[in-house]
N, CA, C and O atoms as a CHARMM CRD file, in Angstrom:
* protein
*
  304
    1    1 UNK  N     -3.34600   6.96400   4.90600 PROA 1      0.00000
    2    1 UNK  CA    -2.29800   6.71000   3.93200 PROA 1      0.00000
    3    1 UNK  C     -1.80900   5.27200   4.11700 PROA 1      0.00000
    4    1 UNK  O     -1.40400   4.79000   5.17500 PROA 1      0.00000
    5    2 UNK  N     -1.93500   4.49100   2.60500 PROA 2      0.00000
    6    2 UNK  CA    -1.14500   3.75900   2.81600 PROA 2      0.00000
    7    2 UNK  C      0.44800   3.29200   2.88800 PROA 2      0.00000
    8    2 UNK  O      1.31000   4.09900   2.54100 PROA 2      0.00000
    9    3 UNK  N      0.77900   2.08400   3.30700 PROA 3      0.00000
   10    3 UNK  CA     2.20000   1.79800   3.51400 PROA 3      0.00000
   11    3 UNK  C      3.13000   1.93400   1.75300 PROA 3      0.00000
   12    3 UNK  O      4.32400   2.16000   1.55800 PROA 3      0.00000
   13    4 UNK  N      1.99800   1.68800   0.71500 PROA 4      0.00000
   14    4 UNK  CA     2.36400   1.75600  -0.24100 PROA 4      0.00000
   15    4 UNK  C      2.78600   3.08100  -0.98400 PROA 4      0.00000
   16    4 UNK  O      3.68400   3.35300  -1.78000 PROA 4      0.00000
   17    5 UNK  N      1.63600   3.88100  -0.31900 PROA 5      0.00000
   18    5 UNK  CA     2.02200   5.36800  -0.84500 PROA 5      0.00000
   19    5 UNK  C      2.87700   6.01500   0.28100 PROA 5      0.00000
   20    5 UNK  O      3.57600   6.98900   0.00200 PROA 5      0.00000
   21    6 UNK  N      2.85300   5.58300   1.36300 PROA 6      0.00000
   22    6 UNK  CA     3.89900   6.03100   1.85600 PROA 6      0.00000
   23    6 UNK  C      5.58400   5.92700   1.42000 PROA 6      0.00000
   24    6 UNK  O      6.26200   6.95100   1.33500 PROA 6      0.00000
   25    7 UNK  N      5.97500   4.98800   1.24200 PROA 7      0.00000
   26    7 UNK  CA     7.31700   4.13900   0.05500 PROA 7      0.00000
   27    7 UNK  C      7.19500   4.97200  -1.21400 PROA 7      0.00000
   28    7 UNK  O      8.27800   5.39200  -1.62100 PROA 7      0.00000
   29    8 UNK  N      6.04600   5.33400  -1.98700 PROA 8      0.00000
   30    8 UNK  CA     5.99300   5.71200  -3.03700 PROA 8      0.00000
   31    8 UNK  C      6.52200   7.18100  -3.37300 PROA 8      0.00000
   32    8 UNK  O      7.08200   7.67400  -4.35300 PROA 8      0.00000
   33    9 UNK  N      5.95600   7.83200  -1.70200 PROA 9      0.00000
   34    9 UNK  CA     6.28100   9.37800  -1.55000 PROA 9      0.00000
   35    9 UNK  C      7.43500   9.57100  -0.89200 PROA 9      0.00000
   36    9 UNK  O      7.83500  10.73400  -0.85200 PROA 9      0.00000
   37   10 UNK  N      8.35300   8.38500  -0.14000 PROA 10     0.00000
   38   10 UNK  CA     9.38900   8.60300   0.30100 PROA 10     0.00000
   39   10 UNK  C     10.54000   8.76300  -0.91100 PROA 10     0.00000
   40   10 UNK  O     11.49500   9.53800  -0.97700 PROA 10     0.00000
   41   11 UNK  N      9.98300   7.51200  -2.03800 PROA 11     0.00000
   42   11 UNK  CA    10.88200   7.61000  -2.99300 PROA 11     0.00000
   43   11 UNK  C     10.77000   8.68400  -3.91700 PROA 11     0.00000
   44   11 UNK  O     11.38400   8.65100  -4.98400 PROA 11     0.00000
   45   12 UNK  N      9.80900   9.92800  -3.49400 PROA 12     0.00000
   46   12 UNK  CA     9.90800  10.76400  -4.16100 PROA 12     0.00000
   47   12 UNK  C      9.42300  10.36500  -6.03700 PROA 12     0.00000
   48   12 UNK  O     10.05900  10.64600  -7.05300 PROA 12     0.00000
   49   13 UNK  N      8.39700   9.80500  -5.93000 PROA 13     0.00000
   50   13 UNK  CA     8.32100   9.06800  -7.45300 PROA 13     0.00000
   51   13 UNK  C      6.53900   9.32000  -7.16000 PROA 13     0.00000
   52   13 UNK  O      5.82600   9.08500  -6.18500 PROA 13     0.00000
   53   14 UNK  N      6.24800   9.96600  -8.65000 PROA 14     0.00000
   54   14 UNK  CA     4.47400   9.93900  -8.98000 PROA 14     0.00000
   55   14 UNK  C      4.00800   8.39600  -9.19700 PROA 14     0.00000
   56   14 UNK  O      4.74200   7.46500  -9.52900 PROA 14     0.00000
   57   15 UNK  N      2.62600   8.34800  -8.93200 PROA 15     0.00000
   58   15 UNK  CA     1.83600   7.56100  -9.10600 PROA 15     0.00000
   59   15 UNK  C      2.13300   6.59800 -10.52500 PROA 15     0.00000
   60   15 UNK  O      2.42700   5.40600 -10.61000 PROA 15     0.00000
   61   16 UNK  N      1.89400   7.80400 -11.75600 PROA 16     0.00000
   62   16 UNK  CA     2.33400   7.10300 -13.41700 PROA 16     0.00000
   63   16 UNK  C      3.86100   6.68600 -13.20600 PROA 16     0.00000
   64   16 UNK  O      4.29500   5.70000 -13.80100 PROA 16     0.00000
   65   17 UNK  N      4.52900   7.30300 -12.50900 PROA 17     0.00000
   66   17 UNK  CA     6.27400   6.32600 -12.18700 PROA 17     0.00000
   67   17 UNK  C      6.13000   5.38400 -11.85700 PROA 17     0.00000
   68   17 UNK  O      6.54000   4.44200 -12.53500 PROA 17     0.00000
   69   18 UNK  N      5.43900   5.17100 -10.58600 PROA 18     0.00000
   70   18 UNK  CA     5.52900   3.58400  -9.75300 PROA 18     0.00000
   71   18 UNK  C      4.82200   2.65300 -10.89000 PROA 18     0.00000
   72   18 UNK  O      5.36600   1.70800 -11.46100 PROA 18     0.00000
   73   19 UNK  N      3.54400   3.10400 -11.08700 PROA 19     0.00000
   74   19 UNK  CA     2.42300   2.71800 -12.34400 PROA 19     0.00000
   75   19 UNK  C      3.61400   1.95600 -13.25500 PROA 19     0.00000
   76   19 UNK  O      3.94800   0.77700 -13.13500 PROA 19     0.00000
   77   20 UNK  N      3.97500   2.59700 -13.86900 PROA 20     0.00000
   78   20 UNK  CA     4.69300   2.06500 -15.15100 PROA 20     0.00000
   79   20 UNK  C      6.09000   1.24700 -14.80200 PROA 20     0.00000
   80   20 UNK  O      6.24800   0.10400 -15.23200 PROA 20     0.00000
   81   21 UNK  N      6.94600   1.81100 -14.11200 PROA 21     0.00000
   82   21 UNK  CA     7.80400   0.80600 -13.73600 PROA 21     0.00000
   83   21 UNK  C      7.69200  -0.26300 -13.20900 PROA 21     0.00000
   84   21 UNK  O      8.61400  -1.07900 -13.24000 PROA 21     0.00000
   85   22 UNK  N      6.08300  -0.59300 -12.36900 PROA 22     0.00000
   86   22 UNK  CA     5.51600  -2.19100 -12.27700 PROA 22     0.00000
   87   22 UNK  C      4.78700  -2.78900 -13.15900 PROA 22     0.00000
   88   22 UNK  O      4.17600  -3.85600 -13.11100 PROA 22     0.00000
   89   23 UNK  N      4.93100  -1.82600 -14.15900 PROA 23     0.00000
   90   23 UNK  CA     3.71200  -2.62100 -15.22900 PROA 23     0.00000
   91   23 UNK  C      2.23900  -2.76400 -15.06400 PROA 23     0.00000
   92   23 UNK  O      1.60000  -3.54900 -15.76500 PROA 23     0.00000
   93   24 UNK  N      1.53500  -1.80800 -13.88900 PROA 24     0.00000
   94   24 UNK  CA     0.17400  -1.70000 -13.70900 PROA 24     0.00000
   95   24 UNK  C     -0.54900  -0.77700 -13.69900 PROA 24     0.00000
   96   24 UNK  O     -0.12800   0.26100 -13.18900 PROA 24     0.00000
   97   25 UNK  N     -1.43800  -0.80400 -14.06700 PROA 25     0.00000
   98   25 UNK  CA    -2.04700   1.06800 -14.34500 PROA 25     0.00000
   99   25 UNK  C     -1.86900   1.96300 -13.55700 PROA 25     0.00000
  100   25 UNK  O     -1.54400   1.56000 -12.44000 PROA 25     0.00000
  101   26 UNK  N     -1.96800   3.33300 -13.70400 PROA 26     0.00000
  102   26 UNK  CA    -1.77600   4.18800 -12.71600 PROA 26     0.00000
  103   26 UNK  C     -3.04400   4.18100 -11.78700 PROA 26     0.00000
  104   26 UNK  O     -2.96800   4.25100 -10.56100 PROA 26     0.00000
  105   27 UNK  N     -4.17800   4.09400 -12.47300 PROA 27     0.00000
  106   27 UNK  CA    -6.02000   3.43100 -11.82900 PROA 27     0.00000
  107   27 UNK  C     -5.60500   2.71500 -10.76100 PROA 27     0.00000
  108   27 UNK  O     -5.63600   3.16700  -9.61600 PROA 27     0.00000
  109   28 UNK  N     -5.07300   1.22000 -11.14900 PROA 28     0.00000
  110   28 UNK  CA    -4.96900   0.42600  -9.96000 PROA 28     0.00000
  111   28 UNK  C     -3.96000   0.68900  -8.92000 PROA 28     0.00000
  112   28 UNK  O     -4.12200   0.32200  -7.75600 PROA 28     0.00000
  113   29 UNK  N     -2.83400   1.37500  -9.36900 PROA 29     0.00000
  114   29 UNK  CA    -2.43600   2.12600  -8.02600 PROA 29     0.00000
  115   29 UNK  C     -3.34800   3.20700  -7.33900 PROA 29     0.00000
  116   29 UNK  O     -3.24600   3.17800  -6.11200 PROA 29     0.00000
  117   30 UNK  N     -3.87200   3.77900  -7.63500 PROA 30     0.00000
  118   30 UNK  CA    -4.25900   4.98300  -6.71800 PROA 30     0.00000
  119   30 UNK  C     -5.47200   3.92200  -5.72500 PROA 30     0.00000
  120   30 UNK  O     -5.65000   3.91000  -4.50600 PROA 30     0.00000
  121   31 UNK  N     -6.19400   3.05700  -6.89100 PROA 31     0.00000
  122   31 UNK  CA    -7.37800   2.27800  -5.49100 PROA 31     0.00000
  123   31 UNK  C     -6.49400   2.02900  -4.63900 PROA 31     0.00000
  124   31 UNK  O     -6.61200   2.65300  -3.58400 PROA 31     0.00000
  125   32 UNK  N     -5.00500   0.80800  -4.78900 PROA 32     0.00000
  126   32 UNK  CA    -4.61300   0.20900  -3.63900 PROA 32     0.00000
  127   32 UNK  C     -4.06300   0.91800  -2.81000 PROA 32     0.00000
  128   32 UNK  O     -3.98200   0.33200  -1.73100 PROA 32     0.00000
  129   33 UNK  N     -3.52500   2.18500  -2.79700 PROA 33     0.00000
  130   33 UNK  CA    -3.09000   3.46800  -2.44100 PROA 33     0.00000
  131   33 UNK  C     -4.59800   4.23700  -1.18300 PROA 33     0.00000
  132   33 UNK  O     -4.66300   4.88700  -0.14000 PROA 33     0.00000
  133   34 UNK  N     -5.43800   3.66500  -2.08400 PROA 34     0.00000
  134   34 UNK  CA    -6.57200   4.27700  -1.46800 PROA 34     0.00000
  135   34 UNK  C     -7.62400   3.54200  -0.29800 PROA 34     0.00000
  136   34 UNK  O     -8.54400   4.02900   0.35900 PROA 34     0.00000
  137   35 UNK  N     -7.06300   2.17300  -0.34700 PROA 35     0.00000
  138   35 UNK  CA    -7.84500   1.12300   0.06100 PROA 35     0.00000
  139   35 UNK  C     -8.68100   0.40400  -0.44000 PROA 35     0.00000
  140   35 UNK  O     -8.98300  -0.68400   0.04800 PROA 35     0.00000
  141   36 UNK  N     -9.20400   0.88600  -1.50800 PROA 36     0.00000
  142   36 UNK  CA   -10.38200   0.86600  -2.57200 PROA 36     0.00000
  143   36 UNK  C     -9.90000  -0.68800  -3.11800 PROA 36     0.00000
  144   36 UNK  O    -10.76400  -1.54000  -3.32600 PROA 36     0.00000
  145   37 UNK  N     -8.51200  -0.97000  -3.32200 PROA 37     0.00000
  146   37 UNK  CA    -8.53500  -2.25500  -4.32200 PROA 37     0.00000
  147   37 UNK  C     -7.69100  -2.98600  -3.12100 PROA 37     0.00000
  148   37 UNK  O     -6.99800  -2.22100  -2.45100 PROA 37     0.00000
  149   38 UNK  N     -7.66700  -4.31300  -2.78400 PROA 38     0.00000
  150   38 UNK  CA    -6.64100  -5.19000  -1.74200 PROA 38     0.00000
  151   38 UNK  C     -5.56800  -5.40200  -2.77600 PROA 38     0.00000
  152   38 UNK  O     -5.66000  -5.72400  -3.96000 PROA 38     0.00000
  153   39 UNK  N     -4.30200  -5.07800  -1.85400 PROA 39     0.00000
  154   39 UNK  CA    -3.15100  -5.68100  -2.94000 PROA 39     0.00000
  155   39 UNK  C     -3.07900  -7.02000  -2.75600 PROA 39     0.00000
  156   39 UNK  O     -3.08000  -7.62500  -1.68400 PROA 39     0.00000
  157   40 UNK  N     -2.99600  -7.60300  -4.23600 PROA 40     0.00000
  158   40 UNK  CA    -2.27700  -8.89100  -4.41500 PROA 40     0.00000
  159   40 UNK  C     -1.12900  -9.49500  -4.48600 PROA 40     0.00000
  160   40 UNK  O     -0.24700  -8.71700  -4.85000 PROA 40     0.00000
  161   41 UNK  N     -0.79300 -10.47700  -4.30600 PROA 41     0.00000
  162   41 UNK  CA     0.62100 -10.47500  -4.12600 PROA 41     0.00000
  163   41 UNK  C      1.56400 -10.53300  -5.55700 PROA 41     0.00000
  164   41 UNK  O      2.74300 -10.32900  -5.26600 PROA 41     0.00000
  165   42 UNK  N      1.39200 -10.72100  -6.79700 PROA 42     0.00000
  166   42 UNK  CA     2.04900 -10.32500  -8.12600 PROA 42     0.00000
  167   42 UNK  C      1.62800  -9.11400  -8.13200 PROA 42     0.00000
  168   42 UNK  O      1.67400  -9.03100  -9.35900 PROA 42     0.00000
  169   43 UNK  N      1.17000  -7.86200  -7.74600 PROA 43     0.00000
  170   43 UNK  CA     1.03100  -6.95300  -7.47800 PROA 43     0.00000
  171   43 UNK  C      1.85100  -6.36700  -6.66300 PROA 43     0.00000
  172   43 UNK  O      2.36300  -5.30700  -7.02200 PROA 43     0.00000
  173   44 UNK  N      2.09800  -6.81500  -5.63800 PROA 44     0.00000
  174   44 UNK  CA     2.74700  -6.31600  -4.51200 PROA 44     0.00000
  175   44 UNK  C      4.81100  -6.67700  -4.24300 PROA 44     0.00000
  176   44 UNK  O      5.64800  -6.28100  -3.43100 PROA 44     0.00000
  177   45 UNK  N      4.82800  -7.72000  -5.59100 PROA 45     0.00000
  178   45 UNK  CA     6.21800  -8.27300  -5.55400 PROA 45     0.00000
  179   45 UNK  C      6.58100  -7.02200  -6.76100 PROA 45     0.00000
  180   45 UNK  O      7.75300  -6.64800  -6.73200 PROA 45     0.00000
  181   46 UNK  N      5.79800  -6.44000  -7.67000 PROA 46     0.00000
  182   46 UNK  CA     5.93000  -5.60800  -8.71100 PROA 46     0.00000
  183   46 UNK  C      6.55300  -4.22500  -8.07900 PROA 46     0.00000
  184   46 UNK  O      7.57200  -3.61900  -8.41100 PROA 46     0.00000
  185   47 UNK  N      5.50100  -3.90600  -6.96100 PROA 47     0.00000
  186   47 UNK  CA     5.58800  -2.86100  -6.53500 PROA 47     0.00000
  187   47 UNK  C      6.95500  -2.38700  -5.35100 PROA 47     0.00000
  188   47 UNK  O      7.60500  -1.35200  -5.20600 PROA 47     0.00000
  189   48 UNK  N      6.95300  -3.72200  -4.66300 PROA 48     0.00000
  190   48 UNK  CA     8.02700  -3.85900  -3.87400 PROA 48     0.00000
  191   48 UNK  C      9.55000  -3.64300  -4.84700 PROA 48     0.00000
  192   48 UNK  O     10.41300  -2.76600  -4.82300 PROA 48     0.00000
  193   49 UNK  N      9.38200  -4.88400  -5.66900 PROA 49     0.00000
  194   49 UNK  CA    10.60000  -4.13500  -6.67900 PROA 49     0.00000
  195   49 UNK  C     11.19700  -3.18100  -6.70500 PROA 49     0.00000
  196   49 UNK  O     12.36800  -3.08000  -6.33900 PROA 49     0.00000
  197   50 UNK  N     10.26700  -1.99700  -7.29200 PROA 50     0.00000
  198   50 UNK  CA    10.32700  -0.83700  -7.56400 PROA 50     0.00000
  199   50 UNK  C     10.71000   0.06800  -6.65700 PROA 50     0.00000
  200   50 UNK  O     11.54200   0.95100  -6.85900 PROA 50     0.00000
  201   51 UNK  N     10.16900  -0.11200  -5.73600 PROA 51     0.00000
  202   51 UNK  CA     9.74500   0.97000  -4.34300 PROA 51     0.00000
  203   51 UNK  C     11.37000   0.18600  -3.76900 PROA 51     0.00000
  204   51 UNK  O     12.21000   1.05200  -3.52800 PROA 51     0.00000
  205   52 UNK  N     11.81500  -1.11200  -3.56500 PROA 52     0.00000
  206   52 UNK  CA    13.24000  -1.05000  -2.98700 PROA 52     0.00000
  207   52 UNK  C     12.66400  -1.48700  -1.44200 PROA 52     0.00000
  208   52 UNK  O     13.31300  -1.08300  -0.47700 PROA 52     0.00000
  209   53 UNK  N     11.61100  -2.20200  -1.23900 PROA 53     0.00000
  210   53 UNK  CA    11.07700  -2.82300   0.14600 PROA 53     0.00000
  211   53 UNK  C     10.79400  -4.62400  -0.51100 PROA 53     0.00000
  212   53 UNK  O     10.80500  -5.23100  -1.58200 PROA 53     0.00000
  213   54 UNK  N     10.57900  -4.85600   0.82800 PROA 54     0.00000
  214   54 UNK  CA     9.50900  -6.73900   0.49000 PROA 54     0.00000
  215   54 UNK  C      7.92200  -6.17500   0.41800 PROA 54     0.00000
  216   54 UNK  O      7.25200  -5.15900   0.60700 PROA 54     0.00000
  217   55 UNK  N      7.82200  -7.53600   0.02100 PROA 55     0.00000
  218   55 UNK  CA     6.26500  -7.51700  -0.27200 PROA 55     0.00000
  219   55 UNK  C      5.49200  -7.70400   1.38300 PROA 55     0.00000
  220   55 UNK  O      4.27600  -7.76500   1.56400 PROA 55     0.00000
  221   56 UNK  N      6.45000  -7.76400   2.36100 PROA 56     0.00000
  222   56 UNK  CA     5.33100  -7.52700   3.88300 PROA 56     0.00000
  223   56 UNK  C      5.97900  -6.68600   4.15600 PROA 56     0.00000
  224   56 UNK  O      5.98400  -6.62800   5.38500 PROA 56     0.00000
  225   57 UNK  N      6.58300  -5.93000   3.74100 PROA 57     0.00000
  226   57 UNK  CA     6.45700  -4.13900   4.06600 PROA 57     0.00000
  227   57 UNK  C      5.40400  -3.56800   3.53700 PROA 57     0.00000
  228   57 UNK  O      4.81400  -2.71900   4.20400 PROA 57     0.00000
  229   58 UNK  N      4.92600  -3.92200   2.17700 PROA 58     0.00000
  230   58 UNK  CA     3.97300  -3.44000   1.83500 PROA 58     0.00000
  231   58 UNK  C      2.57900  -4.02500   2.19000 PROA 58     0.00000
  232   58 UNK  O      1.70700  -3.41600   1.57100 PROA 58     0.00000
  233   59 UNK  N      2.06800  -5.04200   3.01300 PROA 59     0.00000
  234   59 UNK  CA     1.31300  -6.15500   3.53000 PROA 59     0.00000
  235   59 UNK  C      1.41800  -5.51500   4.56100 PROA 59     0.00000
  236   59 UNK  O      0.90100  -6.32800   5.32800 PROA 59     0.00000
  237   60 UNK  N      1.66800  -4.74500   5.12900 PROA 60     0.00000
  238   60 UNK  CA     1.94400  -4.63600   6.67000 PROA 60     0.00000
  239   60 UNK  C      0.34400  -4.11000   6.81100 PROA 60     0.00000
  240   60 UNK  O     -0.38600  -4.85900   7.46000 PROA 60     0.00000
  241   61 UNK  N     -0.12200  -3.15900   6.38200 PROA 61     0.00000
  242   61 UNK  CA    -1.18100  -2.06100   6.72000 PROA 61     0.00000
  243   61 UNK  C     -2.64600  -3.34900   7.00800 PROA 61     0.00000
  244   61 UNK  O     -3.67500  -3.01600   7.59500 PROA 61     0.00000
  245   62 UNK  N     -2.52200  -4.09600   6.71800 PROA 62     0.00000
  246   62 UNK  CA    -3.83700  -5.08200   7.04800 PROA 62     0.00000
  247   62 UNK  C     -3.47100  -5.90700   8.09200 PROA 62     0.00000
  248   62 UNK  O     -4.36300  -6.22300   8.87900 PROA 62     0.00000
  249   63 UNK  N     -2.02200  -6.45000   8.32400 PROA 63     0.00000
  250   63 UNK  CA    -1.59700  -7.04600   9.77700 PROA 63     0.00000
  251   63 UNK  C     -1.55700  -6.36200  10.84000 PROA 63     0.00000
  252   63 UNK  O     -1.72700  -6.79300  11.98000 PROA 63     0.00000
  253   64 UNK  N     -1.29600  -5.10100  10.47100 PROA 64     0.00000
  254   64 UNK  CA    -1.03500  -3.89300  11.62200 PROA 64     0.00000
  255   64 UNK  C     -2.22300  -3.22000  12.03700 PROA 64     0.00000
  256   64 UNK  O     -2.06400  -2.29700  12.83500 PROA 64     0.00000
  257   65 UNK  N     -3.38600  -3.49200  11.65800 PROA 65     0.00000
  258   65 UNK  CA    -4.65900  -2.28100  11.20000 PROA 65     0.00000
  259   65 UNK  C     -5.03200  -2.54600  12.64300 PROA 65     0.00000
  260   65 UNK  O     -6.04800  -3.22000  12.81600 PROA 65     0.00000
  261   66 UNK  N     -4.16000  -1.98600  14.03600 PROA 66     0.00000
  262   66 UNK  CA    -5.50300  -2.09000  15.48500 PROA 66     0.00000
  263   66 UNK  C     -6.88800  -2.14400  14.90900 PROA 66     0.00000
  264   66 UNK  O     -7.15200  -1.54300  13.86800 PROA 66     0.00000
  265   67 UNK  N     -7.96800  -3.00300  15.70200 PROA 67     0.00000
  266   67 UNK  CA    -9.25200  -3.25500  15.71900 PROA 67     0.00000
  267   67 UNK  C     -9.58300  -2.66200  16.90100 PROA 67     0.00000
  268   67 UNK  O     -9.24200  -3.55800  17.67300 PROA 67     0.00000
  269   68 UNK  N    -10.07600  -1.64200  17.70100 PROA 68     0.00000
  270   68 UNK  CA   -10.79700  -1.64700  18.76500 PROA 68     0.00000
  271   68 UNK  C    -11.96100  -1.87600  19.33500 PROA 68     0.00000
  272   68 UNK  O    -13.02000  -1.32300  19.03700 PROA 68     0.00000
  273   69 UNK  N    -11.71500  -3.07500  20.55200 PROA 69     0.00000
  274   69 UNK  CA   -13.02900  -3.73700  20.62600 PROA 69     0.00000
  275   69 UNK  C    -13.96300  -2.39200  21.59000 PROA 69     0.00000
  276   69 UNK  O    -13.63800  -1.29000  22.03100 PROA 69     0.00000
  277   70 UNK  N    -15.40200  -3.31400  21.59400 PROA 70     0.00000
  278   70 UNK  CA   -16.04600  -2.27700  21.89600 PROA 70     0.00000
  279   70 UNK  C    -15.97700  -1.81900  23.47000 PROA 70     0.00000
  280   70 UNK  O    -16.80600  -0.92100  23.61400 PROA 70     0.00000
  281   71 UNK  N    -15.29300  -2.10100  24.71900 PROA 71     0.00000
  282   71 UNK  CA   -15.26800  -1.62900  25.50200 PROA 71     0.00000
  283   71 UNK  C    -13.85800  -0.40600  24.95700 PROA 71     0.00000
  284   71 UNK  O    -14.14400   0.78500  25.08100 PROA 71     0.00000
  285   72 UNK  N    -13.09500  -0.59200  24.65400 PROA 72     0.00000
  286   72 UNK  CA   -11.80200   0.39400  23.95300 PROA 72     0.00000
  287   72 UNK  C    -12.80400   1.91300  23.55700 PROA 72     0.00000
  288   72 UNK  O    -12.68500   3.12000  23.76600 PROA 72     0.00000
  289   73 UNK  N    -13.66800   1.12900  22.97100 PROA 73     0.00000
  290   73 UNK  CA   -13.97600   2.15800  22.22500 PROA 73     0.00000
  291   73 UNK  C    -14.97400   2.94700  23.08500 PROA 73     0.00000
  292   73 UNK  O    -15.13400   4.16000  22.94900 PROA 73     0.00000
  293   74 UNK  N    -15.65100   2.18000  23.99300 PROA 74     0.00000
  294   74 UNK  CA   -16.54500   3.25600  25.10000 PROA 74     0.00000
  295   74 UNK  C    -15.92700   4.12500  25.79600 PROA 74     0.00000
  296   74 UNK  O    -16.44900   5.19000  26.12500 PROA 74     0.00000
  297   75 UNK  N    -14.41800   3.68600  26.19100 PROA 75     0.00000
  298   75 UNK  CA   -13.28500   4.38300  27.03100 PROA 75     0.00000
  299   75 UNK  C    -12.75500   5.84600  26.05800 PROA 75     0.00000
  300   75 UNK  O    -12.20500   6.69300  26.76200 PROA 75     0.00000
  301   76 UNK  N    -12.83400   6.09400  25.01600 PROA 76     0.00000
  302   76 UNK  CA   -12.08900   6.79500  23.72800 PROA 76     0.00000
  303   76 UNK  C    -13.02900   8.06500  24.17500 PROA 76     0.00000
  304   76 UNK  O    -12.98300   9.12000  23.54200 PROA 76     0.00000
């Protein structure tokens, strides 16, 4: 899950809500929702709006994403 649909489901608001109150399809929410599309940032100032966060609240999920290198991962 993303940070976006997370905000989206806190605010208790569907996909076609957030969709339309930023002015972007409900399609391109569910990719960026999904990982499928990278948010952009006139995208992400739309959405922030709405949702009642900044745009690196919603940016967070690609700064934050741990990488584990490959000894991490022999240890797992």
């Amino acid at each position: 899950m993303t940070l976006v649909q997370a905000k989206r489901e806190a605010a208790k608001l569907s996909q076609n809500e957030v969709a339309s109150r930023a002015n972007i399809s409900q399609t391109k929410l569910s990719k960026i929702e999904h990982g499928k599309l990278k948010l952009k940032l006139t995208d992400a100032k739309r959405l922030a709006r709405v949702l009642g966060c900044t745009t690196d609240d919603l940016q967070a999920d690609e700064a934050l994403t741990p990488v584990a290198t490959p000894e991490e991962d022999a240890y797992a």
